[in-house]
C-alpha angles and dihedrals in degrees: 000000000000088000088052097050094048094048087048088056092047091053094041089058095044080049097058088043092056087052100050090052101043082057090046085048092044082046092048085044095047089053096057094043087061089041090050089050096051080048100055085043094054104045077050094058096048092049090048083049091050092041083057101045091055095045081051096050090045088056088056097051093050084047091051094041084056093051097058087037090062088040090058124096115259111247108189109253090247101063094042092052090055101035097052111019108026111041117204108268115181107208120223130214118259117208125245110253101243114230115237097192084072102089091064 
């Protein structure tokens, strides 16, 4: 009886050690749970403040695009659109096929 109570005590207080450091590991994991999600936050919040510096830079160089559009000299629409997109093209004339059952 005395060996079994013995053995008992010694389980009890492994048991109890066990415990205390399955609660130190759950409060190691909880705080990086919380470092992990100020990480997360904060590598959010640089790529927002990328993603606005490049619309804003966009913007500039549409600015700037319009800027140079407005400097430039004013061709009529007409002349521009054959000048540039529709080259002259003279059509030739292309001759009729002759029939050949005609001589029946």
């Amino acid at each position: 009886m005395d060996r079994a109570e013995a053995v008992m005590d010694k389980k009890e207080t492994k048991v109890e050690k066990s415990k205390g450091r399955a609660r130190t590991v759950q409060e190691r994991a909880k705080a990086w749970e919380e470092l992990n999600k100020k990480m997360a936050l904060k590598k959010a919040e640089a790529q927002a403040l990328k993603d606005l510096q490049a619309e804003e830079e966009e913007i500039e160089d549409m600015e700037e695009d319009a800027q140079v559009e407005e400097d430039a000299p004013m061709i009529p629409v007409g002349e521009m659109a054959q000048s540039i997109w529709a080259p002259k093209v003279v059509p030739e004339s292309i001759p009729l096929p002759q029939d050949e059952e005609e001589e029946l």
